[in-house]
TIDRENDREN-659389 format. One line per 8 residues: number of its first residue (from 0); their letters; for each residue x, y, z of C-alpha. Coordinates in steps of 0.02 Angstrom, whole numbers. Layout:
NUM) A) X Y Z ~ ... $
***
This chain:
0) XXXXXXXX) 333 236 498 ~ 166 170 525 ~ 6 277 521 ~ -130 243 648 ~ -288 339 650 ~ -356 320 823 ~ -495 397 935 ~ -588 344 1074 $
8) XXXXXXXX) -753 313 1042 ~ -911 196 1101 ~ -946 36 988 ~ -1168 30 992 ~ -1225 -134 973 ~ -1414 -190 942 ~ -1388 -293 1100 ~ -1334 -150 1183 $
16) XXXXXXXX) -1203 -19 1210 ~ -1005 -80 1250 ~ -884 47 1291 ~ -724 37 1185 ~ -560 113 1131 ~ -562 96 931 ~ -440 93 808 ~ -538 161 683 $
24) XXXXXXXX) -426 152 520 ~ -297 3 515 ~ -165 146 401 ~ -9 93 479 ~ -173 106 354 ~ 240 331 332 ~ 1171 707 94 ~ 1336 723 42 $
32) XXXXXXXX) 1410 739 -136 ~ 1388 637 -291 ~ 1530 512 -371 ~ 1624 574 -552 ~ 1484 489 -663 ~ 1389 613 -726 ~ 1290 509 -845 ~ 1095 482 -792 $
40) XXXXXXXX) 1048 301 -791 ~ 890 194 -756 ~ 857 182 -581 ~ 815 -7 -600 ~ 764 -132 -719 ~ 585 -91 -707 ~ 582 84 -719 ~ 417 175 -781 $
48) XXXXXXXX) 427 332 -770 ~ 547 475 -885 ~ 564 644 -788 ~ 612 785 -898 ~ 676 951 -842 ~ 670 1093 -1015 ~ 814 1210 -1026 ~ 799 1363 -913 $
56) XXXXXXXX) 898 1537 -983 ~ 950 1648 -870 ~ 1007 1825 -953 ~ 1097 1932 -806 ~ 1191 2084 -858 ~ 1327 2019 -987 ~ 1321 1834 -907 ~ 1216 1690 -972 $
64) XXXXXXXX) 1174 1558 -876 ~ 1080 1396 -939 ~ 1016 1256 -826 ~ 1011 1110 -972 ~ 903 992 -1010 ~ 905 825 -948 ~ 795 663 -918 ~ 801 511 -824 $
72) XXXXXXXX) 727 344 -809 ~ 637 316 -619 ~ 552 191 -533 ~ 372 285 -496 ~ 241 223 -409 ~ 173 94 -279 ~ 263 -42 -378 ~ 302 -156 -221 $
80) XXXXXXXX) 145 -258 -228 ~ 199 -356 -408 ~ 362 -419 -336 ~ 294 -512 -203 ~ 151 -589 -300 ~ 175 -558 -478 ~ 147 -458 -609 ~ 63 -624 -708 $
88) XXXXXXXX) 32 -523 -893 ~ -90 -668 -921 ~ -203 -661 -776 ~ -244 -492 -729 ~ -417 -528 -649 ~ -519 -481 -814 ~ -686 -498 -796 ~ -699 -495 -594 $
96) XXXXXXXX) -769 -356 -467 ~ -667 -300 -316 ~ -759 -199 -211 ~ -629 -81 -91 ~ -740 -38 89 ~ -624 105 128 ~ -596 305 155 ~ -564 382 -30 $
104) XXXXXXXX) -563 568 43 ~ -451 610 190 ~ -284 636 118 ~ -130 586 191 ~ 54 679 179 ~ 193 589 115 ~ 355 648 45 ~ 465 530 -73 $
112) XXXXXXXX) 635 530 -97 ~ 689 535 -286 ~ 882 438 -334 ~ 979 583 -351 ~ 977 665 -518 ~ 1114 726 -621 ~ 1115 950 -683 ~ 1210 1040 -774 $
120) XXXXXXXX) 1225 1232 -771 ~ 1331 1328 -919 ~ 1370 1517 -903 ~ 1459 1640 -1002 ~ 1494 1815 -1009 ~ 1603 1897 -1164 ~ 1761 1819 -1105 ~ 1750 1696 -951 $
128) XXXXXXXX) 1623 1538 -952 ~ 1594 1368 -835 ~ 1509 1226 -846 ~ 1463 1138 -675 ~ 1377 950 -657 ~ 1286 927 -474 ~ 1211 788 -412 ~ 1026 847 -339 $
136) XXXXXXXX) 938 760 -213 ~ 757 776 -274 ~ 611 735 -170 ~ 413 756 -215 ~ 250 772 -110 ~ 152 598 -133 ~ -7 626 -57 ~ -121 513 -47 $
144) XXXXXXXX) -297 432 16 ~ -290 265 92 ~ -435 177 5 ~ -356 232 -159 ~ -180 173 -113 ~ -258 15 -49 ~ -371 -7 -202 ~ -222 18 -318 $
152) XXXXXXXX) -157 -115 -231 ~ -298 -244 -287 ~ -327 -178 -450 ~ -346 -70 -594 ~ -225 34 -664 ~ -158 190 -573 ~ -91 347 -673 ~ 19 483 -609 $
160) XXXXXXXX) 33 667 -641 ~ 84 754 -784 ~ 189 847 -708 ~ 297 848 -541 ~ 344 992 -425 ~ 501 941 -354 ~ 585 1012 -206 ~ 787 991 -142 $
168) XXXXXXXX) 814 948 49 ~ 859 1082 152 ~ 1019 984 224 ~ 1087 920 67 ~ 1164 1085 -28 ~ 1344 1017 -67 ~ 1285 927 -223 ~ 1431 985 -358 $
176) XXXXXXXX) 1521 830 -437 ~ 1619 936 -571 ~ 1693 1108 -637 ~ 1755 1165 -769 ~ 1825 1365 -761 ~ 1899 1438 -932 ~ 2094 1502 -930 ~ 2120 1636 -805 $
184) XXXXXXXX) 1925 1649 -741 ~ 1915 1788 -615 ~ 1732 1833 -614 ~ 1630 1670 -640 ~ 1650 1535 -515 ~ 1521 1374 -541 ~ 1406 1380 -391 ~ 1433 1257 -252 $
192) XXXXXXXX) 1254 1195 -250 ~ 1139 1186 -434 ~ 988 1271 -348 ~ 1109 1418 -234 ~ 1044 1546 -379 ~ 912 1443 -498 ~ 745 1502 -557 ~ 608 1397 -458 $
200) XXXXXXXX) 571 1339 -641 ~ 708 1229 -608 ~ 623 1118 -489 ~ 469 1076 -627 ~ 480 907 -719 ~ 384 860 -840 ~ 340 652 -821 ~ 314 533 -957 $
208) XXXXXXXX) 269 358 -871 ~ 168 196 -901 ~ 16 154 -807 ~ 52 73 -633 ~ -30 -103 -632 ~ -148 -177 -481 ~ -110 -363 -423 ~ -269 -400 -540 $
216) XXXXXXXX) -255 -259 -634 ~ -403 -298 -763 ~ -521 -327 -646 ~ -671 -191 -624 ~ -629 -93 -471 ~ -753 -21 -335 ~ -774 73 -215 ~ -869 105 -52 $
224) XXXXXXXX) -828 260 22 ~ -828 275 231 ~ -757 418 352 ~ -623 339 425 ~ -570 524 501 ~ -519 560 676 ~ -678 696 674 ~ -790 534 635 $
232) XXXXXXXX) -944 462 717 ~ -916 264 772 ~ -1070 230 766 ~ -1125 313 576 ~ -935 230 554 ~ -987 63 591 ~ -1152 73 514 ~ -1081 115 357 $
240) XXXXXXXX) -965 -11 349 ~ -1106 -127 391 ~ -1220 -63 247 ~ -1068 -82 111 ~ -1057 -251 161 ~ -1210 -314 176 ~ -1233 -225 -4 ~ -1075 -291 -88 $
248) XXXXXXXX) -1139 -469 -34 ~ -1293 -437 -105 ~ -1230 -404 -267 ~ -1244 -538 -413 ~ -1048 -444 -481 ~ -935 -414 -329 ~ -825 -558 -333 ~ -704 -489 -177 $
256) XXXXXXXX) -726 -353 -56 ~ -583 -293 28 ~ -593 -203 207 ~ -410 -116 255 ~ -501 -63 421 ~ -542 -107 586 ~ -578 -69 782 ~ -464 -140 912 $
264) XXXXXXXX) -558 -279 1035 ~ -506 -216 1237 ~ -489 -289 1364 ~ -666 -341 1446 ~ -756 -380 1601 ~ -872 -492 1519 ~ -800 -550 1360 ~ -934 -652 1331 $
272) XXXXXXXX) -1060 -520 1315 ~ -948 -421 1220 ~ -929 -526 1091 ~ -1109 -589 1068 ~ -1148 -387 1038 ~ -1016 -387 898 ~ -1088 -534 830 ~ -1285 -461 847 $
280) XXXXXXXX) -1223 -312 773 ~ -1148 -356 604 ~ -1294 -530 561 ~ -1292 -547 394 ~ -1459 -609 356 ~ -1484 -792 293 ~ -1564 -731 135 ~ -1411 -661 93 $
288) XXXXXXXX) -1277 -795 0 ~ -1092 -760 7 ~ -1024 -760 -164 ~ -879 -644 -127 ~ -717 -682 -54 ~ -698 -553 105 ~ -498 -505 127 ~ -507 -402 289 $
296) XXXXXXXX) -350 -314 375 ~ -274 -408 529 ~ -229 -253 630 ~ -71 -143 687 ~ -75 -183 884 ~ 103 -282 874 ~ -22 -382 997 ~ -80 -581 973 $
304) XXXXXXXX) -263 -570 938 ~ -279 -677 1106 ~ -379 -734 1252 ~ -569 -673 1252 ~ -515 -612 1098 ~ -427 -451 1159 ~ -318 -364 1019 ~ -411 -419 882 $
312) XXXXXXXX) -500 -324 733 ~ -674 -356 786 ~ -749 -328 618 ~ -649 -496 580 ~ -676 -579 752 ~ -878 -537 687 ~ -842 -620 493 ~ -752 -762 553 $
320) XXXXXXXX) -830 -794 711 ~ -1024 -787 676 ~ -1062 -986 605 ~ -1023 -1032 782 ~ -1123 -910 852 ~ -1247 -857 741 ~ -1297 -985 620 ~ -1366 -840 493 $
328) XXXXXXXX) -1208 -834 421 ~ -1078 -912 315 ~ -952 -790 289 ~ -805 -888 391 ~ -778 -990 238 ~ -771 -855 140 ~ -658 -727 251 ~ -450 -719 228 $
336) XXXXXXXX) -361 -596 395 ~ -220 -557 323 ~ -68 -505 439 ~ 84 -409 351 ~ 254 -438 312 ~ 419 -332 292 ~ 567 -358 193 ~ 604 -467 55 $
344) XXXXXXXX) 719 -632 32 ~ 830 -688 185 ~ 764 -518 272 ~ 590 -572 270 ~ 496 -557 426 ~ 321 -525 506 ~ 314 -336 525 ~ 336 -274 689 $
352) XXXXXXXX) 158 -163 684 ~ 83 -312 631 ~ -70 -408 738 ~ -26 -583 763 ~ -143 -723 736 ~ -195 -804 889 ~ -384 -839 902 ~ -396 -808 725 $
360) XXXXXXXX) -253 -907 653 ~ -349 -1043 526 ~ -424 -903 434 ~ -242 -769 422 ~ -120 -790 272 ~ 35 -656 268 ~ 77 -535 124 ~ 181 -403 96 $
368) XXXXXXXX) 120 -233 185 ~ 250 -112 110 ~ 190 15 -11 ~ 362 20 -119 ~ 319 207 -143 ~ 246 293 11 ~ 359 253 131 ~ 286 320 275 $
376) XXXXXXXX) 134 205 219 ~ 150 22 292 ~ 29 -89 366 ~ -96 -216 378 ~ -210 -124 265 ~ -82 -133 121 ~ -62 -336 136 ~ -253 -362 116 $
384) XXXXXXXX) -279 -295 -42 ~ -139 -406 -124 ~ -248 -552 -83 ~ -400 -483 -139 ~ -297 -461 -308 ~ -225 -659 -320 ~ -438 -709 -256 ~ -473 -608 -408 $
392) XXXXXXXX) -360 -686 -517 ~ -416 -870 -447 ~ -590 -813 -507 ~ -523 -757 -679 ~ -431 -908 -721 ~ -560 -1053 -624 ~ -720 -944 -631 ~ -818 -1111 -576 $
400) XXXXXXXX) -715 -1109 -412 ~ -852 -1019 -266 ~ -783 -894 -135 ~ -775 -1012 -13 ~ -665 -1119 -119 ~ -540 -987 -179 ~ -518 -941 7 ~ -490 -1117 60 $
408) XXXXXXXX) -369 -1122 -92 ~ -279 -982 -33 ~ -251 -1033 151 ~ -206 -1206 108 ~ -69 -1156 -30 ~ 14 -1031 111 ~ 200 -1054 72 ~ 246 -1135 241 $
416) XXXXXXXX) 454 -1062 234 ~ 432 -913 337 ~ 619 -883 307 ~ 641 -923 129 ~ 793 -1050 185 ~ 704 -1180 65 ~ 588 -1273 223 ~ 441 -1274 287 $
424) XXXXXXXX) 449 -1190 464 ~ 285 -1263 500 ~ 163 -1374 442 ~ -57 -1352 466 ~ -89 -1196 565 ~ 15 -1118 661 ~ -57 -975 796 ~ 121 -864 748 $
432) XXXXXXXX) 134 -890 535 ~ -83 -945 525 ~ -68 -1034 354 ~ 103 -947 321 ~ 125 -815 174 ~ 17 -788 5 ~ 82 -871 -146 ~ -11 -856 -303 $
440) XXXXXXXX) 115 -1001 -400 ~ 69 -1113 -256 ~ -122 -1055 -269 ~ -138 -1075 -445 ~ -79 -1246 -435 ~ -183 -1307 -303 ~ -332 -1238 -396 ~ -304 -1339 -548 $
448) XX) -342 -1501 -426 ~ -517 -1443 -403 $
***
């Protein structure tokens, strides 16, 4: 599922006033029985996360029932960000900035699905007992903001609860994998679903679990907070964003800023004008030098950014565009669009909801925009921060290199094999793949050449 935040608003300009439709936020930045092994296992290989559930004793007339104790090993977290460019234990970013433009206040809902989880419920009375195993579907509320998700993304280390409320789906009650009646049992029967009489108690779990790491996860992480709510102004919306960028580029430690957000370019009657007025609107002033790599959200229109620029995010279409228009600024050398990818291996693709290049295709590299965790939360917004982690970790490792340099670095060192079949589908730029898909290997490599 991907989650838009949209509104129709008016875009103000210091060249004048242009009517738009905005895309605000770029979120988009979303039973059946058990087999006969009772036995909990990991979930996979890189696990980080024990749940534990504490006996429960129920004492009902001459029956007592325990629910036992159990744990199990789960996967936890937004974890899907180190497969497709790391983890690297030896380069985690330490000593560089990242500075996350973004909404750290309006929460989203999201529900997660847990593997299912193996129970066991014991009862006896003075001369019948059971013991039942089910296999429970668990699931748990994940909310979340998207500037945090996005910024735990880049960097840092995120840490979960201490404890989990967990609740069973409604439609999956026929969970029992085993019973086991004593001789002649006329009274007790085992239950046909664990939670048909448990205490609520049951559905508490106590969770041990390691830190999750960021893409760079040692590097300092910051952030700028903006309303990206549907109740917002455009215009304070804009300004803002204007004000944290023209602040993180001002600053002698931000080494990337990262902007998971965007308004949607329409369609115009004079394009021309239109796109001067973004460009007046966001000068950076020459005084200003650009020492920060800018990593800045493609879009979710499942459109080409195309002619007269319609479908693209025009707060890129004003970083990458202005040294042609406005000689004030550098930051086209310095800004990496980044459009998102789905899937993994063989099933790789460009996301559906994702913006394609077009116009803006020399400056967009591809990276993952799944979440792993919140899996109503794809997008754009997710693959952006993944390359402001790997510009982070360029700075780490060649802290000589300048933003402009690390940027070129990553576009140039795209992996080219769209389909990971072992060839290059393309070669240069392409106005479909741009510079083709973030690789940190291939990065790291060409960086040593400088």
């Amino acid at each position: 599922m991907n989650l838009f935040s949209k509104k129709r608003a008016r875009y103000f300009a210091k060249a004048g006033t242009i009517g738009m439709t905005l895309v605000m936020a770029l979120i988009t930045g979303c039973g059946g029985g058990g087999g006969s092994d009772t036995t909990n296992q990991p979930q996979s290989a890189t696990a980080n996360a024990t749940l534990s559930f504490n006996p429960v004793t129920v004492n009902s007339g001459s029956v007592t029932t325990t629910y036992e104790a159990t744990s199990v090993l789960v996967d936890y977290g937004a974890r899907a960000h180190l497969a497709d460019v790391g983890p690297f234990p030896d380069l985690p970013g330490q000593g560089t900035t990242i500075m996350v433009i973004d909404d750290f206040t309006a929460p989203h809902a999201s529900t997660t699905s847990l593997p299912r989880i193996n129970r066991t419920i014991n009862a006896q009375s003075a001369t019948e007992r059971y013991s039942a195993t089910y296999s429970v579907p668990y699931q748990i509320d994940t909310p979340y903001t998207h500037g945090d998700l996005v910024a735990s993304i880049a960097g840092g280390y995120a840490v979960g609860p201490a404890a989990l409320s967990l609740k069973v789906p409604t439609s999956n009650t026929a969970d029992l994998v085993s019973c086991s009646l004593s001789y002649q049992a006329t009274q007790l029967a085992c239950p046909k679903a664990f939670h048909t009489n448990a205490p609520a108690s049951t559905l508490t779990a106590t969770v041990s679990m390691s830190p999750i790491p960021g893409v760079a996860s040692e590097a300092t992480m910051l952030h700028s907070p903006v309303d990206l709510s549907a109740s917002q102004n455009a215009e304070n919306t804009n300004a803002a964003i204007y004000g944290h960028l023209i602040n993180s580029l001002s600053s002698s430690v931000v080494n990337v800023i990262n902007l998971s957000l965007g308004s949607g370019m329409p369609v115009s009657t004079d394009p021309a004008k239109d796109i001067q007025a973004i460009m007046d609107a966001y000068s950076i002033p020459s005084s200003i030098p650009i020492n920060a790599v800018i990593t800045i959200s493609a879009g979710n229109s499942s459109t080409p950014c195309g002619i007269n620029y319609f479908g693209c995010n025009i707060h890129a279409m004003a970083l990458v565009l202005k040294p042609t228009i406005n000689t004030t600024s550098t930051t086209a050398s310095s800004t990496l669009v980044v459009g998102a990818l789905t899937g993994t291996g063989a099933a790789q693709r460009i996301a559906s909801y994702s913006t394609f290049p077009g116009q803006l295709a020399s400056r967009l590299i591809y990276a993952s925009g799944d979440t792993g965790f919140y899996g109503n939360a794809v997008g754009t917004s997710f693959a952006a921060p993944r390359v402001a982690g790997v510009a982070a970790i360029l700075k780490q490792k060649f802290p000589k290199l300048t933003s402009e340099q690390i940027a070129t670095i990553i576009l140039t060192s795209g992996d080219r094999d769209m389909n990971n079949d072992g060839t290059p589908d393309f070669s240069g730029v392409d106005p479909i793949f741009g510079n083709g898909k973030l690789s940190l290997k291939n990065a790291l490599a060409l960086a040593a050449t400088y």
